[in-house]
N, CA, C, O and CB atoms as a CASP TS submission, in Angstrom:
PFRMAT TS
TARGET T0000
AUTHOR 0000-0000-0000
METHOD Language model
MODEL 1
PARENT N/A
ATOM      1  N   UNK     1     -25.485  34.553 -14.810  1.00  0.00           N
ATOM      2  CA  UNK     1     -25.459  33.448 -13.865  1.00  0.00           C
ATOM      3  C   UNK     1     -24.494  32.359 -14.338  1.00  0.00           C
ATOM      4  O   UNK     1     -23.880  31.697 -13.502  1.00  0.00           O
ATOM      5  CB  UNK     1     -26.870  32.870 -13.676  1.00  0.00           C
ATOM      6  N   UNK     2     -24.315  32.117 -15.858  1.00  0.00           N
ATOM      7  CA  UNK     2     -23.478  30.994 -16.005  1.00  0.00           C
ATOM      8  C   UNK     2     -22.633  31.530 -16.197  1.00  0.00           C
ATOM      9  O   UNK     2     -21.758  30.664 -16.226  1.00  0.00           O
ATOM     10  CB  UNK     2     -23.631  30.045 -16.799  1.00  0.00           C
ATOM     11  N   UNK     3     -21.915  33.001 -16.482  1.00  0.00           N
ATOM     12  CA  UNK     3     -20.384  33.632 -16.369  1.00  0.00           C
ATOM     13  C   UNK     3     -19.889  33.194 -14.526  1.00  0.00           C
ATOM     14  O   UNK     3     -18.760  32.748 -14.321  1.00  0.00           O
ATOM     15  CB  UNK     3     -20.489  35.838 -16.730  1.00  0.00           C
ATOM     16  N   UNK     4     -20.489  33.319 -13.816  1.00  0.00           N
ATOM     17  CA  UNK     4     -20.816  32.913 -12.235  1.00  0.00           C
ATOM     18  C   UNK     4     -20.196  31.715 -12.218  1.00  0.00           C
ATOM     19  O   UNK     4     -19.033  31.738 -11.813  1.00  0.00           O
ATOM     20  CB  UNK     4     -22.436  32.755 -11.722  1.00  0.00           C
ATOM     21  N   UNK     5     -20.633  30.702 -12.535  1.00  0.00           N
ATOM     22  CA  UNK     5     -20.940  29.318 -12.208  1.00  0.00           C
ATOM     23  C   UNK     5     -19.590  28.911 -13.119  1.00  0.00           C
ATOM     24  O   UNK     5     -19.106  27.784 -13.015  1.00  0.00           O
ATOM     25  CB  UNK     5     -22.656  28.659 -12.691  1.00  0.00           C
ATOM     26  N   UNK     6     -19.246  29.525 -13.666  1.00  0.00           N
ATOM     27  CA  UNK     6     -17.842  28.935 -14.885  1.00  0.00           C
ATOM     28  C   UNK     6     -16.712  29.707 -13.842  1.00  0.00           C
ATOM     29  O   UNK     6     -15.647  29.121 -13.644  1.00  0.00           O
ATOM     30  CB  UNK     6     -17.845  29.839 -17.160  1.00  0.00           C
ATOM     31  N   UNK     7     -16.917  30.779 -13.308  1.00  0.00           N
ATOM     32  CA  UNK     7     -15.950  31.169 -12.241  1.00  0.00           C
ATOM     33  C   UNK     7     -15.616  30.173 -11.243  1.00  0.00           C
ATOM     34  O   UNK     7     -14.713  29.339 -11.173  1.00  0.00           O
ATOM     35  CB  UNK     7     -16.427  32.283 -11.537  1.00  0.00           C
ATOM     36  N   UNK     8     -16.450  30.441 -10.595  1.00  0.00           N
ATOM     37  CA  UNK     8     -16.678  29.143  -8.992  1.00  0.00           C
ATOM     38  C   UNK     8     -15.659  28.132  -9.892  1.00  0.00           C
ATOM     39  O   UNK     8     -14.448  28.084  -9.673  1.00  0.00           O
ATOM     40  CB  UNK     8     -18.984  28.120  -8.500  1.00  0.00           C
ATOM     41  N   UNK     9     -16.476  27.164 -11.159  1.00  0.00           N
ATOM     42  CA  UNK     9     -15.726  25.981 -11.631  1.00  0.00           C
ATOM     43  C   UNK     9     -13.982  26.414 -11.561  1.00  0.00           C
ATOM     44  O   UNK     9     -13.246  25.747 -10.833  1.00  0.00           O
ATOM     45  CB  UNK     9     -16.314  25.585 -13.330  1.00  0.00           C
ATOM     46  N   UNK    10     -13.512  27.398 -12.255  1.00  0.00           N
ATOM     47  CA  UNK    10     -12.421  27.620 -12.198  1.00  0.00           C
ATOM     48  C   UNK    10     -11.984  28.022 -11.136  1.00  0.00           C
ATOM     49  O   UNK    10     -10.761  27.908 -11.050  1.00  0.00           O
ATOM     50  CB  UNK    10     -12.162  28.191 -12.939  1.00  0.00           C
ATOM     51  N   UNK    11     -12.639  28.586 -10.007  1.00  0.00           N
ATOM     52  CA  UNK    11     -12.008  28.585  -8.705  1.00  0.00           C
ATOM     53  C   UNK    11     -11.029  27.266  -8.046  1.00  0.00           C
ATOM     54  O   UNK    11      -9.911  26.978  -7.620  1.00  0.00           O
ATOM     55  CB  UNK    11     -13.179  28.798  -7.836  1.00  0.00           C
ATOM     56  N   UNK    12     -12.788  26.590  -8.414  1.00  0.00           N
ATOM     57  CA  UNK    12     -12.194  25.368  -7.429  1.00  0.00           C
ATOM     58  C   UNK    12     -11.010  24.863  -8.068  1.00  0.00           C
ATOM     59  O   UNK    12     -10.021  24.592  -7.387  1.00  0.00           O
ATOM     60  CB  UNK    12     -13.242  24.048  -7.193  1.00  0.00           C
ATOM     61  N   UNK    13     -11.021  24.715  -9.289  1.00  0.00           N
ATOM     62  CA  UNK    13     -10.256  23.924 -10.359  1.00  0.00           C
ATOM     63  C   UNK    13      -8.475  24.629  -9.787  1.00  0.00           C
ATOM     64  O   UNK    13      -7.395  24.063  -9.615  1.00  0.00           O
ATOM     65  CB  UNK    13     -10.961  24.459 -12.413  1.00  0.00           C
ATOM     66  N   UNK    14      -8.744  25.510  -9.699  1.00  0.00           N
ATOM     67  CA  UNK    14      -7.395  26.239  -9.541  1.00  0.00           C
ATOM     68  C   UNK    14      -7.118  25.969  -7.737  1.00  0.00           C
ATOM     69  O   UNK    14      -5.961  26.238  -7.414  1.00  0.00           O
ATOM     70  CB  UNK    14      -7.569  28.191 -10.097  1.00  0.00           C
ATOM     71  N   UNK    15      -7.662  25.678  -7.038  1.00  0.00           N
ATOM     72  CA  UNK    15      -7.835  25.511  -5.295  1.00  0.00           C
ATOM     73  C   UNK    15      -7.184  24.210  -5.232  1.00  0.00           C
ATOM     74  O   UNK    15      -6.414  23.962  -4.304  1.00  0.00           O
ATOM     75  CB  UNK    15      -9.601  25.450  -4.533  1.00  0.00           C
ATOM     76  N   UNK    16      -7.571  22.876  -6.669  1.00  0.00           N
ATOM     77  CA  UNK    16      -7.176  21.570  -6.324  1.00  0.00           C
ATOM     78  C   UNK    16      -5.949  21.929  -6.997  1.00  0.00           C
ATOM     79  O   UNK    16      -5.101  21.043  -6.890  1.00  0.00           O
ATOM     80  CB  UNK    16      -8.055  20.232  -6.781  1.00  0.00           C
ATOM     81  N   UNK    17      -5.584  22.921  -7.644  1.00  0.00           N
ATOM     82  CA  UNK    17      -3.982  22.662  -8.067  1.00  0.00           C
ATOM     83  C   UNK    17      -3.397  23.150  -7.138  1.00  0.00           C
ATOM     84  O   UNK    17      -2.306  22.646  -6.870  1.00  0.00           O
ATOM     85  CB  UNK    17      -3.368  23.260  -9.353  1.00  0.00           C
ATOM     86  N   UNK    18      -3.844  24.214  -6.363  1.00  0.00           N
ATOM     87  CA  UNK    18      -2.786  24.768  -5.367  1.00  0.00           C
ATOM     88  C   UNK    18      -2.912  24.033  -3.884  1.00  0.00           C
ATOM     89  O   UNK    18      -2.302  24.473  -2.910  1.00  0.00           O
ATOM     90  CB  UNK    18      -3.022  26.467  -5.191  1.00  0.00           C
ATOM     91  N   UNK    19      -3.865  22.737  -3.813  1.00  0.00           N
ATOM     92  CA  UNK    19      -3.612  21.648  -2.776  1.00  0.00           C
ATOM     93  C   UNK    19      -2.391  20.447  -2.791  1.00  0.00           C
ATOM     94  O   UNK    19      -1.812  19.841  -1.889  1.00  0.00           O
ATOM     95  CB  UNK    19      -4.862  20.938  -2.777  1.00  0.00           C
ATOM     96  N   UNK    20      -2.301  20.420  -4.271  1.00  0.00           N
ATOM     97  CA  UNK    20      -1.581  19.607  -4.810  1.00  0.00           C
ATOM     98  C   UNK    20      -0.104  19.946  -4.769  1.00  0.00           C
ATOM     99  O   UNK    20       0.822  19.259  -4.338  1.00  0.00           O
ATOM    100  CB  UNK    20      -2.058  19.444  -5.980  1.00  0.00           C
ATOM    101  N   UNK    21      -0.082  21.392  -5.418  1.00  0.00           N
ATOM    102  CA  UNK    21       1.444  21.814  -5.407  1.00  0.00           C
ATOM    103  C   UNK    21       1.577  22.250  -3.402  1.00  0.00           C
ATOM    104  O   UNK    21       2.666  21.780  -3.072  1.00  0.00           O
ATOM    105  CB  UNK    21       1.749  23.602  -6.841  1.00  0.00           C
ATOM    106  N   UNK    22       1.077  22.740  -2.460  1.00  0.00           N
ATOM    107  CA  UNK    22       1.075  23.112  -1.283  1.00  0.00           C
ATOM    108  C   UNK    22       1.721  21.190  -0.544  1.00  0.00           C
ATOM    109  O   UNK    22       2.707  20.870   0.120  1.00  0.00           O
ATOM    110  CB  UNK    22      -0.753  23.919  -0.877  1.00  0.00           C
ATOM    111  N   UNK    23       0.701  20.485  -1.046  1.00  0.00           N
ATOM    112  CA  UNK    23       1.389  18.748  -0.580  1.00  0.00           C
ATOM    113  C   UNK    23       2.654  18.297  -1.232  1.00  0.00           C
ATOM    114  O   UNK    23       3.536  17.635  -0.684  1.00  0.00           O
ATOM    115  CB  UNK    23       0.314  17.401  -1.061  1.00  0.00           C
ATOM    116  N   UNK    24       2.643  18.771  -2.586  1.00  0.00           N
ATOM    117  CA  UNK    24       4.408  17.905  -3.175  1.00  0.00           C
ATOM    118  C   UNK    24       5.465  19.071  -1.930  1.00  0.00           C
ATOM    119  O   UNK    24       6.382  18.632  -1.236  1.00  0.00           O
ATOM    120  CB  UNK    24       5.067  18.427  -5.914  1.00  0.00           C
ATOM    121  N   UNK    25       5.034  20.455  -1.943  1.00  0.00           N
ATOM    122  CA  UNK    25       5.945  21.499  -1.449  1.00  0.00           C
ATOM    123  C   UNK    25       6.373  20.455   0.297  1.00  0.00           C
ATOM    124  O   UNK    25       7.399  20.291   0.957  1.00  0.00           O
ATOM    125  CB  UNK    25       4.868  23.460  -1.298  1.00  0.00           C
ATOM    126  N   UNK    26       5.389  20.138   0.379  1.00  0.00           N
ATOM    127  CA  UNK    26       4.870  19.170   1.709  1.00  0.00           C
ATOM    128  C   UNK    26       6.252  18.347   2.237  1.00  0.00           C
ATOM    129  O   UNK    26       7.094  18.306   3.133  1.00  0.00           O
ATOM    130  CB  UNK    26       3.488  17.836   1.151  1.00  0.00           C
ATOM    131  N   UNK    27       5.807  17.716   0.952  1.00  0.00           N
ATOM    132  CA  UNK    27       6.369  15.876   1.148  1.00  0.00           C
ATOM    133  C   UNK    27       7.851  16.412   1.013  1.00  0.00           C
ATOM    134  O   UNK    27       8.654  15.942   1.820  1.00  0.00           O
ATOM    135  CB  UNK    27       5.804  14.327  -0.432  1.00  0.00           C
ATOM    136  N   UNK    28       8.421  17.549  -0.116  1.00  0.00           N
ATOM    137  CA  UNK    28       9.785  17.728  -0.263  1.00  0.00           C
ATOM    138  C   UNK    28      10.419  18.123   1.323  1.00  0.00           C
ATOM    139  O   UNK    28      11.388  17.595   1.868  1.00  0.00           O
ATOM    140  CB  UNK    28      10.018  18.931  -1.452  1.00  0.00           C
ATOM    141  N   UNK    29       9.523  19.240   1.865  1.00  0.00           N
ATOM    142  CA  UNK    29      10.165  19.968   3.119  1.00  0.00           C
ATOM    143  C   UNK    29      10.903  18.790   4.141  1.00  0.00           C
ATOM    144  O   UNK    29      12.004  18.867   4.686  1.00  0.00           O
ATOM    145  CB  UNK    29       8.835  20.862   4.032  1.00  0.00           C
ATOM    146  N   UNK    30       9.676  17.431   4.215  1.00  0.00           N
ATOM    147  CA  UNK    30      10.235  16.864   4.812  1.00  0.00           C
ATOM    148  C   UNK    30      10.858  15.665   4.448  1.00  0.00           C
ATOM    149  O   UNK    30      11.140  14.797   5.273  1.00  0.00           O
ATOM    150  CB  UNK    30       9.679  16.856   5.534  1.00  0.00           C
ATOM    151  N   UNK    31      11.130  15.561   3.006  1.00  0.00           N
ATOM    152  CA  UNK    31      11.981  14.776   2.859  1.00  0.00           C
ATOM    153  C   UNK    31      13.760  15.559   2.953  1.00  0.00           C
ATOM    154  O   UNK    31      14.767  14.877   3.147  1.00  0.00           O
ATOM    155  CB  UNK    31      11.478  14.106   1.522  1.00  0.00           C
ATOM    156  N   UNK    32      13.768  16.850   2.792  1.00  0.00           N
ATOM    157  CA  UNK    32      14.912  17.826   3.153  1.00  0.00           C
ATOM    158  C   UNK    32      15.239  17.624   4.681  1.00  0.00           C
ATOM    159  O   UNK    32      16.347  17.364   5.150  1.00  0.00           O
ATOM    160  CB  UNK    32      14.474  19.440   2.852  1.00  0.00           C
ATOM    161  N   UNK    33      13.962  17.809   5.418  1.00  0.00           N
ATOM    162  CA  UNK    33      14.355  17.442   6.614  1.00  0.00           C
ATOM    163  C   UNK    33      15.110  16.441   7.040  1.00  0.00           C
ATOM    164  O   UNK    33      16.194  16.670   7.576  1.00  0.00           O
ATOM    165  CB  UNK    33      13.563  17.347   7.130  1.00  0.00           C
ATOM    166  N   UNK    34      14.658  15.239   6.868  1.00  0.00           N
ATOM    167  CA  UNK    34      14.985  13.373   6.770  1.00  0.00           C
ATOM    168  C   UNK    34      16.502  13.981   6.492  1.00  0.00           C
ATOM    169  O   UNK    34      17.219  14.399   7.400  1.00  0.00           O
ATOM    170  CB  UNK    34      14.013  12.018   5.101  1.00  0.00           C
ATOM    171  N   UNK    35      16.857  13.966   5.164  1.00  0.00           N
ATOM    172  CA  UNK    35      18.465  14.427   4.557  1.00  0.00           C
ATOM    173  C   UNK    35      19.535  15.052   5.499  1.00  0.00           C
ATOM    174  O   UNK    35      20.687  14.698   5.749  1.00  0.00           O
ATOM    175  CB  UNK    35      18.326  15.612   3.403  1.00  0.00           C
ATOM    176  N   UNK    36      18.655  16.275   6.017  1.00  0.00           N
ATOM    177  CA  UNK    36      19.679  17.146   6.519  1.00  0.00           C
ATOM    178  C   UNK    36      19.775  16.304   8.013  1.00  0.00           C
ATOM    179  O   UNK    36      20.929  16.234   8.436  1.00  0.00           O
ATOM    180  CB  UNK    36      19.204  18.959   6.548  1.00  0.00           C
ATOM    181  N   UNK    37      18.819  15.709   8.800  1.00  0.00           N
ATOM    182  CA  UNK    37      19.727  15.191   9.870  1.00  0.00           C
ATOM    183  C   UNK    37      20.531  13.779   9.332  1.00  0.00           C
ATOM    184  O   UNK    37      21.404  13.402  10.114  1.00  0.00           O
ATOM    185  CB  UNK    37      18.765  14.874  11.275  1.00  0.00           C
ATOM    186  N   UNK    38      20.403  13.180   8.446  1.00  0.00           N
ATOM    187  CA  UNK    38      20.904  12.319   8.281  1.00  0.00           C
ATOM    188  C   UNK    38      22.653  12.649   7.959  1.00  0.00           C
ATOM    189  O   UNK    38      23.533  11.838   8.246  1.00  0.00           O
ATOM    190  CB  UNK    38      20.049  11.725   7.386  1.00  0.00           C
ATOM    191  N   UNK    39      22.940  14.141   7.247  1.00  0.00           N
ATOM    192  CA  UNK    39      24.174  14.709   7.257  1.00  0.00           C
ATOM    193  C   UNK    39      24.443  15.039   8.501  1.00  0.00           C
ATOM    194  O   UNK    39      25.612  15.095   8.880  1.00  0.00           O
ATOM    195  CB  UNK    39      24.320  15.747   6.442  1.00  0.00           C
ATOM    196  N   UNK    40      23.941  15.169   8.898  1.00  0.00           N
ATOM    197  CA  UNK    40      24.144  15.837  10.452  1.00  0.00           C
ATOM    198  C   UNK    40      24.730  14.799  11.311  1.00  0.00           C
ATOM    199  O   UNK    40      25.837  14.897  11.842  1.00  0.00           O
ATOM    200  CB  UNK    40      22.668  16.349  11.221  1.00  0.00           C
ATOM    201  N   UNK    41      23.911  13.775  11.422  1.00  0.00           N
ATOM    202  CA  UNK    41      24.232  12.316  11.761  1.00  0.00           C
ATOM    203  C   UNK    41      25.634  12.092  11.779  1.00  0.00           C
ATOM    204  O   UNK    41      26.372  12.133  12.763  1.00  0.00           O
ATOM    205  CB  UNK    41      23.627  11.334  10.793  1.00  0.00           C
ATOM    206  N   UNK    42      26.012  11.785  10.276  1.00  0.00           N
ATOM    207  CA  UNK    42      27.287  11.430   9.078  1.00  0.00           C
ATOM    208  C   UNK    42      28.250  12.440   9.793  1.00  0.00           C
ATOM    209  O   UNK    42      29.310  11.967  10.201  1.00  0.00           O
ATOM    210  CB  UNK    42      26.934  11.884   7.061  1.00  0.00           C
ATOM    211  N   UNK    43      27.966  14.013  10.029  1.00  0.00           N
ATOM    212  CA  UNK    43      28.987  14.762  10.483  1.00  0.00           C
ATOM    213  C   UNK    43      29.475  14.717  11.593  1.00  0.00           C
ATOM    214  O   UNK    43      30.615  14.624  12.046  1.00  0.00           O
ATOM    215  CB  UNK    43      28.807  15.745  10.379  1.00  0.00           C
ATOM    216  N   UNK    44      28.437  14.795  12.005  1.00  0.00           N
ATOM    217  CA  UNK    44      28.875  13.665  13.877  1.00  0.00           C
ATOM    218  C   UNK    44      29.577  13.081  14.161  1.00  0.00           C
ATOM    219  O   UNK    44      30.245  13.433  15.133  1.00  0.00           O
ATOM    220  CB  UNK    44      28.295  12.645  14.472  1.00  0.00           C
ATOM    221  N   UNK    45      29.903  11.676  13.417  1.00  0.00           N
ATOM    222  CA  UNK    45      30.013  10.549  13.530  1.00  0.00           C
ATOM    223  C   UNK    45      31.605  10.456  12.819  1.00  0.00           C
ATOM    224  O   UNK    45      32.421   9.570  13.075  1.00  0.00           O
ATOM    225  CB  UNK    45      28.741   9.809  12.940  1.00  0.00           C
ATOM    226  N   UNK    46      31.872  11.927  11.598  1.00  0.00           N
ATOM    227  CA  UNK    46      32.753  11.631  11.040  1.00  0.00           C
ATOM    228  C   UNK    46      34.295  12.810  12.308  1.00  0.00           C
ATOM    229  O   UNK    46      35.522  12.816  12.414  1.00  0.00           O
ATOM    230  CB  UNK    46      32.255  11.978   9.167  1.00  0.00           C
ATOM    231  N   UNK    47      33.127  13.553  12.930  1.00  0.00           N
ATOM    232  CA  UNK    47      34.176  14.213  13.842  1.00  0.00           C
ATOM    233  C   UNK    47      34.518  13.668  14.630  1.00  0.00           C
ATOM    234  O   UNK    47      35.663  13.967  14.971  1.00  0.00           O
ATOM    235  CB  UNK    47      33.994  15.182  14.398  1.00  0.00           C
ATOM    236  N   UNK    48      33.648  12.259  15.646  1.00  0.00           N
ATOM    237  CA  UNK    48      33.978  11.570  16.571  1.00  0.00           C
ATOM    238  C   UNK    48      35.371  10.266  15.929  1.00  0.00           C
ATOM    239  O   UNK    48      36.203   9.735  16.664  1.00  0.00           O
ATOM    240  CB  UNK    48      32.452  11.011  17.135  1.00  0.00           C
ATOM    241  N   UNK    49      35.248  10.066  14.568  1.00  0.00           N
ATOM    242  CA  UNK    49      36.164   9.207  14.390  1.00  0.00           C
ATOM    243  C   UNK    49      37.506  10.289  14.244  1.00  0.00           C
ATOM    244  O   UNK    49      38.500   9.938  14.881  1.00  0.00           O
ATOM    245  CB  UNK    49      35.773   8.196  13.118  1.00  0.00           C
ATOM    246  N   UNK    50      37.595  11.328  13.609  1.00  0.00           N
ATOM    247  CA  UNK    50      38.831  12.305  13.388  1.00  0.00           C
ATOM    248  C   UNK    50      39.160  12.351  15.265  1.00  0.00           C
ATOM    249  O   UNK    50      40.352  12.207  15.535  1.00  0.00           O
ATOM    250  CB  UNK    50      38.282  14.229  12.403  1.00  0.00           C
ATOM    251  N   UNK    51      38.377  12.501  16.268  1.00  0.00           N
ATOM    252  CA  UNK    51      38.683  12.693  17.527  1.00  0.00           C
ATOM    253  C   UNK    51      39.220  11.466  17.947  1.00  0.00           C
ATOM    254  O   UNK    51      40.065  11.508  18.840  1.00  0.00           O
ATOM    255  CB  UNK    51      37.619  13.146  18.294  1.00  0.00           C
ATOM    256  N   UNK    52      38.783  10.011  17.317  1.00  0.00           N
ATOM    257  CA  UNK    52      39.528   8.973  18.047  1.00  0.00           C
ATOM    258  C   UNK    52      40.770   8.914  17.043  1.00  0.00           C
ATOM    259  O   UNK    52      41.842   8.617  17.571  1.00  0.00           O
ATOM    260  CB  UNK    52      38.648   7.450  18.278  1.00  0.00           C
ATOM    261  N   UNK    53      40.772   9.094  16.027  1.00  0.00           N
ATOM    262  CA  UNK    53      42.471   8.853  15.512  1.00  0.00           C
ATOM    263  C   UNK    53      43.214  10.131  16.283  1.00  0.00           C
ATOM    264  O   UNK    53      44.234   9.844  16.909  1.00  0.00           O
ATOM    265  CB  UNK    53      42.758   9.012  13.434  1.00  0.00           C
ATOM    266  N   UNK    54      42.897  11.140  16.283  1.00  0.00           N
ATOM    267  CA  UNK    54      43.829  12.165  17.036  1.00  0.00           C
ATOM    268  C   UNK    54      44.107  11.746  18.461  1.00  0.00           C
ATOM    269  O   UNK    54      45.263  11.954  18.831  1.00  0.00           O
ATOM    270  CB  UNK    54      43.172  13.625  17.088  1.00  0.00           C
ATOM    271  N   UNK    55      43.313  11.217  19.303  1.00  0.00           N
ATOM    272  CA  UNK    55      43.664  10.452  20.971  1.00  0.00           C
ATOM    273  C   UNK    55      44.641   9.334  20.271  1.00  0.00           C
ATOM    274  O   UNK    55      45.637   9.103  20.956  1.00  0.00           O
ATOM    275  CB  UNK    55      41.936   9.529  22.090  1.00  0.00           C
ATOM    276  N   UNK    56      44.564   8.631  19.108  1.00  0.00           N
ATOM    277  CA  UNK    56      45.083   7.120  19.293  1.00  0.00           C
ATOM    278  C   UNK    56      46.820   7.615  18.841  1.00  0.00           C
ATOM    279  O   UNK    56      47.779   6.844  18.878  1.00  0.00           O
ATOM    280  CB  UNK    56      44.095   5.670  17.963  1.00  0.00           C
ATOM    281  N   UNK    57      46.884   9.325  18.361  1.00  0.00           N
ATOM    282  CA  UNK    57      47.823   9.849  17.427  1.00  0.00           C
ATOM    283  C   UNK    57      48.690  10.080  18.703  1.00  0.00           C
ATOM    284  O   UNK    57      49.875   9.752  18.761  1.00  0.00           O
ATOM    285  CB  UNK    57      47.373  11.191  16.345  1.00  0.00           C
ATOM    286  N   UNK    58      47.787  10.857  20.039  1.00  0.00           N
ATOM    287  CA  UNK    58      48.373  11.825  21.520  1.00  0.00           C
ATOM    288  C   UNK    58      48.650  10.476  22.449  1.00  0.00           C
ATOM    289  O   UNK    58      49.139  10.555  23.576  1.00  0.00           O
ATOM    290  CB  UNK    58      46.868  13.184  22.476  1.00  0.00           C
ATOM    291  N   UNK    59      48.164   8.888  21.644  1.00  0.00           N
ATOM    292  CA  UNK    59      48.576   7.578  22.891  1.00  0.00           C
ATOM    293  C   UNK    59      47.524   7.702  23.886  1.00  0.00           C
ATOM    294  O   UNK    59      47.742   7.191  24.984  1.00  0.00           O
ATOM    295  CB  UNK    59      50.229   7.769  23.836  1.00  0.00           C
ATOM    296  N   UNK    60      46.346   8.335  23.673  1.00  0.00           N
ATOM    297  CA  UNK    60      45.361   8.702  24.630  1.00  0.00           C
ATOM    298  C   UNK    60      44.692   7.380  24.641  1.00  0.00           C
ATOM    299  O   UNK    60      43.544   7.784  24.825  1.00  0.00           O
ATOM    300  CB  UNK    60      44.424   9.993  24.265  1.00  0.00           C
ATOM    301  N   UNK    61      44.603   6.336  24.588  1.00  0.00           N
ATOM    302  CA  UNK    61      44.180   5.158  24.131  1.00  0.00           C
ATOM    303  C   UNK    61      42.824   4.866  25.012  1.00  0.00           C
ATOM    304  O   UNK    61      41.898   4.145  24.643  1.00  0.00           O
ATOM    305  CB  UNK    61      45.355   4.068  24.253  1.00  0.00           C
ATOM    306  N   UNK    62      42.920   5.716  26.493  1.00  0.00           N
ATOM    307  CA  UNK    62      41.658   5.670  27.294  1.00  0.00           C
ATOM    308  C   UNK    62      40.454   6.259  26.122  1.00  0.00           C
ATOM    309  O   UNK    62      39.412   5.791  25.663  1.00  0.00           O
ATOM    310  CB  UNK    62      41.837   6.749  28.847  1.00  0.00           C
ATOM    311  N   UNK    63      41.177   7.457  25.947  1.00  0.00           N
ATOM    312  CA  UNK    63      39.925   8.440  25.178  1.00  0.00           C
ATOM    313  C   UNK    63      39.638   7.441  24.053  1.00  0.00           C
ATOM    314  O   UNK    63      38.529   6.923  23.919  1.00  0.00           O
ATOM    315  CB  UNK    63      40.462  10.231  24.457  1.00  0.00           C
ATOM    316  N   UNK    64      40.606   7.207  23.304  1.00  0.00           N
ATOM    317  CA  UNK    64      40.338   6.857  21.525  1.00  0.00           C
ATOM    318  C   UNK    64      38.787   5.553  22.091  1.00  0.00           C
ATOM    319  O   UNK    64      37.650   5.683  21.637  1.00  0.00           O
ATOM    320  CB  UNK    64      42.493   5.667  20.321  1.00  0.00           C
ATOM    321  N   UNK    65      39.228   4.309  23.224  1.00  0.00           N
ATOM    322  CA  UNK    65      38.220   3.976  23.658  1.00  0.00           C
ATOM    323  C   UNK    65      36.628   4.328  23.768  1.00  0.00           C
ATOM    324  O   UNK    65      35.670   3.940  23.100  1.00  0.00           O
ATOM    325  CB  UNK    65      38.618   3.934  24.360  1.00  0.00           C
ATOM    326  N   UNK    66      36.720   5.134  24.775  1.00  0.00           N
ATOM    327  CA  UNK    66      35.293   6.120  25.105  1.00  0.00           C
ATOM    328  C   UNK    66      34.867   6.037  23.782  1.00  0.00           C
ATOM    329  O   UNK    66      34.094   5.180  23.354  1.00  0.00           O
ATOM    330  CB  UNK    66      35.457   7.907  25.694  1.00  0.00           C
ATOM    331  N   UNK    67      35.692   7.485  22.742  1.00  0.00           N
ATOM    332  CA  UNK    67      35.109   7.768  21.732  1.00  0.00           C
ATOM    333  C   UNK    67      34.497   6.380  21.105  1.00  0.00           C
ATOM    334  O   UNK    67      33.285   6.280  20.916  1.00  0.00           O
ATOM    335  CB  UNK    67      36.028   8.533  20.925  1.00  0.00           C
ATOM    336  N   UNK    68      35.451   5.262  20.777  1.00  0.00           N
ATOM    337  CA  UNK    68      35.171   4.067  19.712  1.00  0.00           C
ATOM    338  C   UNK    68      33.287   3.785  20.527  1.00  0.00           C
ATOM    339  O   UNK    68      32.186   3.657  19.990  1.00  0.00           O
ATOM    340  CB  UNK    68      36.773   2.239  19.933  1.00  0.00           C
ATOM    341  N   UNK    69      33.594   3.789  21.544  1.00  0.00           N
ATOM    342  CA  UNK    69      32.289   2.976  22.466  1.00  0.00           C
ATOM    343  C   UNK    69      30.808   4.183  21.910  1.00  0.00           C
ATOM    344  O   UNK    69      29.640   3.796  21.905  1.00  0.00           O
ATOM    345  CB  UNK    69      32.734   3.080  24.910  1.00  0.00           C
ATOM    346  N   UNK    70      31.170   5.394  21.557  1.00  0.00           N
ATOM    347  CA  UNK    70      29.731   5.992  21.259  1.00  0.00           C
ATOM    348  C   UNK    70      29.617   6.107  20.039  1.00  0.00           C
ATOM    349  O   UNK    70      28.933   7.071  19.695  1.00  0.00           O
ATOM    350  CB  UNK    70      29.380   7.273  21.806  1.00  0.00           C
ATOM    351  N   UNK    71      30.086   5.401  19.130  1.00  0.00           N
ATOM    352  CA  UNK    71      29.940   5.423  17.835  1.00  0.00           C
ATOM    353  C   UNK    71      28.643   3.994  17.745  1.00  0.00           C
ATOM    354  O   UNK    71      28.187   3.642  16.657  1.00  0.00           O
ATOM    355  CB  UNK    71      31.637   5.237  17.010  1.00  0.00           C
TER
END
């Protein structure tokens, strides 16, 4: 009965480590998440400016506009 009861203990004992590592695994996924749109964002933002120097390069000066206005 107490080989039993020292199991269970180490069950649980081992259940709160794998709650613990399952939540850091947690918090990282979505701090990766947060990151990757934030590059995503940045990449966006860095193609819309390469698109307004190339209009301001073609004298497109309507476009280079537009573009400047959705930044």
């Amino acid at each position: 009965m107490e080989e039993i009861n020292e199991e269970q203990k180490n069950i649980r004992e081992l259940q709160g480590e794998l709650r613990e590592k399952i939540e850091a695994i947690d918090l990282e996924c979505e701090q990766l998440r947060e990151e990757t749109m934030m590059v995503r964002q940045q990449s966006a933002n860095t193609q819309i400016r390469l698109a307004i120097l190339k209009a301001r390069q073609n004298h497109d000066f309507a476009q280079a506009s537009h573009l400047t206005s959705t930044l």
